[in-house]
N, C-alpha and C positions, 0 to 999 in steps of 0.2 A: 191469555189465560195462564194461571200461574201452573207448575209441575208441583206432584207428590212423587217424593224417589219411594224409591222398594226399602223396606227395613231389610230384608235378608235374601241373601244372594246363598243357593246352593251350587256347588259344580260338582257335576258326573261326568267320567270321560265312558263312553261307550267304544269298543275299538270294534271297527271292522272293516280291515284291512285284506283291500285286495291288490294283487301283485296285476297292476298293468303290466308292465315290463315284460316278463315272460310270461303272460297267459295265456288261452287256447285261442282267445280272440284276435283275428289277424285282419280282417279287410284290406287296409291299406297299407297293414305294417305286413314284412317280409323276416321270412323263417327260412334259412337254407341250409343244408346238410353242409358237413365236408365234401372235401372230393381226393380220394389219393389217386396219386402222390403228392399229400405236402409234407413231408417228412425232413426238409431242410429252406433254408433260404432262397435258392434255386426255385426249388416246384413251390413256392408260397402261393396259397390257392388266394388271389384277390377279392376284397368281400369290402362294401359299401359302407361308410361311416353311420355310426346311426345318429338319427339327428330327432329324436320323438319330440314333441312337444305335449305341456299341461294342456291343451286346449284339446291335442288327439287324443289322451289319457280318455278322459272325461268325457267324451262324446265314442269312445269304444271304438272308432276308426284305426287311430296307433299311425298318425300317419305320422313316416319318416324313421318307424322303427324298424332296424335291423338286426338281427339275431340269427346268430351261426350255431346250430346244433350238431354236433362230433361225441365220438369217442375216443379215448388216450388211454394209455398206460405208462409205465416208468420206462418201456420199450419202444414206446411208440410217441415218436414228436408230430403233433401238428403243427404245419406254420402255417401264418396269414399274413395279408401282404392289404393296407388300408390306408388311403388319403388321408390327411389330416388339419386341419387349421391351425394355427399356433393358437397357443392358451392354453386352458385347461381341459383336460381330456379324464374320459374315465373306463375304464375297462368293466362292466358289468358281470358279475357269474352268478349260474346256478346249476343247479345239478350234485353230482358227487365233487369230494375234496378233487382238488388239484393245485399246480404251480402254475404261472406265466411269467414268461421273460419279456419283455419290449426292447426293438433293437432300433435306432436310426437306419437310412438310407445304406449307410457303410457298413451295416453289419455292428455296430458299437452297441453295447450292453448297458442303458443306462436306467434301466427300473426294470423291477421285478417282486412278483408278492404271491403268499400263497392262499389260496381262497379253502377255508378250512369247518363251513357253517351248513352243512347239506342238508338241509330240513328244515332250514329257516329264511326259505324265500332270498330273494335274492341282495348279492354285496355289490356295493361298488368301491373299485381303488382310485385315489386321483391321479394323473401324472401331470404336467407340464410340458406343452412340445414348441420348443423354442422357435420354430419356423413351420411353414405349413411345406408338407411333401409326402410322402411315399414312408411307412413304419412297418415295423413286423411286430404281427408277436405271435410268441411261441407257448403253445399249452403243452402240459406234459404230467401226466396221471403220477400217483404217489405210491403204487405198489405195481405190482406183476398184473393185476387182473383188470380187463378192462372197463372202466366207468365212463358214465354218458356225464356231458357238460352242457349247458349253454353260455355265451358268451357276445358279449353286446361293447364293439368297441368307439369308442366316441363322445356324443353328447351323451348327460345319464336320462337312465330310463323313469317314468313316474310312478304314483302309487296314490293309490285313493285312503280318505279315513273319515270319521267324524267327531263330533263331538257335542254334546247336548250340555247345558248349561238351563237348572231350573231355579227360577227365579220366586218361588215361596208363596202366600199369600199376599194379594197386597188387594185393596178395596177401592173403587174411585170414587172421591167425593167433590164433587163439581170441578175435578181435574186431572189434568193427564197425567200418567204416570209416567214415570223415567228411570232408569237402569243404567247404570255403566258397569260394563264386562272388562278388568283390566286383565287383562288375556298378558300382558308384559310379564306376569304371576305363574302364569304357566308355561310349561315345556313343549313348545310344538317343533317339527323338523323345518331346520331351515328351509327358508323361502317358501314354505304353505302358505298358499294364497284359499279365500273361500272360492265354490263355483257353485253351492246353491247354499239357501237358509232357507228351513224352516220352523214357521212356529204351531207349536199344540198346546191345550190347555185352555185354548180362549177363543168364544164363537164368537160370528158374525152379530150378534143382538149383541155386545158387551162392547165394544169400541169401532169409533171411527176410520180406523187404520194404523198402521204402524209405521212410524219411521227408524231406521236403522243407519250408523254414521258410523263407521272405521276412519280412527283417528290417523295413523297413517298416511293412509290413499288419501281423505277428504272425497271420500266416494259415499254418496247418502242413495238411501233404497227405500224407496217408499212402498207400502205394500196396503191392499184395500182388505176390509174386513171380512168381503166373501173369498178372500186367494192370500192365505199368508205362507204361499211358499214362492219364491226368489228366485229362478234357475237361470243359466246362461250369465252368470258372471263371473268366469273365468278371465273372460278379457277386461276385465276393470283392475284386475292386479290389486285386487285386498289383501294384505297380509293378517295371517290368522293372527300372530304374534303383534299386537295393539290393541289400545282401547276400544273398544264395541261400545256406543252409546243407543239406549234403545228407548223408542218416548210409542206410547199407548195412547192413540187420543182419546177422550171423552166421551163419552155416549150418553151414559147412564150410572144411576149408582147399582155399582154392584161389585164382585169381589171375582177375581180371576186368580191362576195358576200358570203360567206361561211358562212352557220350557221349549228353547231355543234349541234347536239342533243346526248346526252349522259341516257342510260336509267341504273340505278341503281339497286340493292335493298337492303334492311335494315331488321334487326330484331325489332319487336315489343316489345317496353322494356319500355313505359311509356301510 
């Protein structure tokens, strides 16, 4: 059976961003104060790489996150003392302004950044650790009075969002209809992968079902007329950032609205 494309493609971004990374939500993921004395290299309090994963994001577990909550001033040093893999590594903050320093094994001083966005959810910095072992790093508040932080050293932390894409009028006339979403057009955060889709606008009396294909992946989602929402693919590794191809089967004539809401998530890496 032959395809009818859609004449007009609208997009809407809806944002609604919520900060996995340091939320209230912990089950699996770990939140642990300071402890003084870490006020030098010596008493460096040891604390656990964090290692979250998009798959604990998204199912609200947070498994593999770790997060150190403290407080600092320009008088007062925390140190931390954390294994590390070689590669890329990232130091996660929220809370009030502050500095960090990152030191090797030896005490050597080779990155440092000041995290300066307090009300805007949380930053990550990148570093690079040339060999896996034993790092410090050092927090240290920006004025006399003391401010709360949190801090997440490691793999980065994730973050949820969506995005709806409404697809216009379009009428079936003894054919299926077809869409392509070039999403390559638009701005998403690297490495957004989708982990659910769904669609509104169009009942179960008006088509046969839907299929859906990320050009990328080469990952296709077929979805039946009485359930067009998609959940649990996170582990299919879709990239939001590709072609979205979407075909409406046939049923009947009649004229529909479809708006595609696709909900993502991304690691925090800037």
């Amino acid at each position: 059976m032959a395809m009818k494309r859609f004449t007009k493609l609208l997009v809407t971004c809806f944002v609604a961003l919520l900060l996995c990374g340091f939320g209230g939500v912990t089950a699996n993921a770990q939140t642990i104060n300071e402890s003084e004395p870490n006020d030098s290299k010596e008493t460096a309090q040891t604390i656990s790489a964090n290692r979250e994963t998009a798959a604990g994001c998204v199912s609200g577990s947070h498994t593999g996150q770790y997060v150190v909550e403290g407080t600092t001033s320009i008088n007062d040093s925390d140190w931390y003392r954390v294994y590390l893999s070689a590669g890329t590594q990232y130091v996660t903050c929220n809370g009030s302004a502050f500095e960090f320093y990152i030191y090797n094994a030896d005490g050597r001083l080779f990155d440092n950044a000041t995290y300066n966005k307090p009300g805007f959810g949380a930053s990550a910095y990148e570093f690079t650790v040339s060999s896996a072992g034993y790092y410090y790093v050092e927090v240290i508040g920006l004025s006399s009075s003391s401010v709360s932080y949190k801090i997440a050293v490691g793999g980065p932390t994730y973050t949820l969002d969506d995005y709806t894409v409404s697809l216009g009028k379009a009428t079936f006339d003894y054919e299926d209809l077809y869409a392509e979403l070039p999403f390559e057009n638009f701005s998403f955060p690297d490495d957004a992968i989708a982990y659910t889709i769904s669609i509104n606008g169009v009942s179960s009396s008006s088509t046969n079902g839907v299929t859906i294909t990320n050009s990328r992946s080469s990952s296709k989602i077929s979805m039946s007329a009485s359930n067009l929402t998609k959940t649990g693919l996170v582990y299919s590794n879709m990239p939001m950032c590709a072609t979205w191809e979407v075909t409406f089967k046939y049923k009947k004539s009649t004229t529909i609205s479809p708006r595609i809401t696709f909900y993502y998530v991304y690691p925090i890496t800037f």
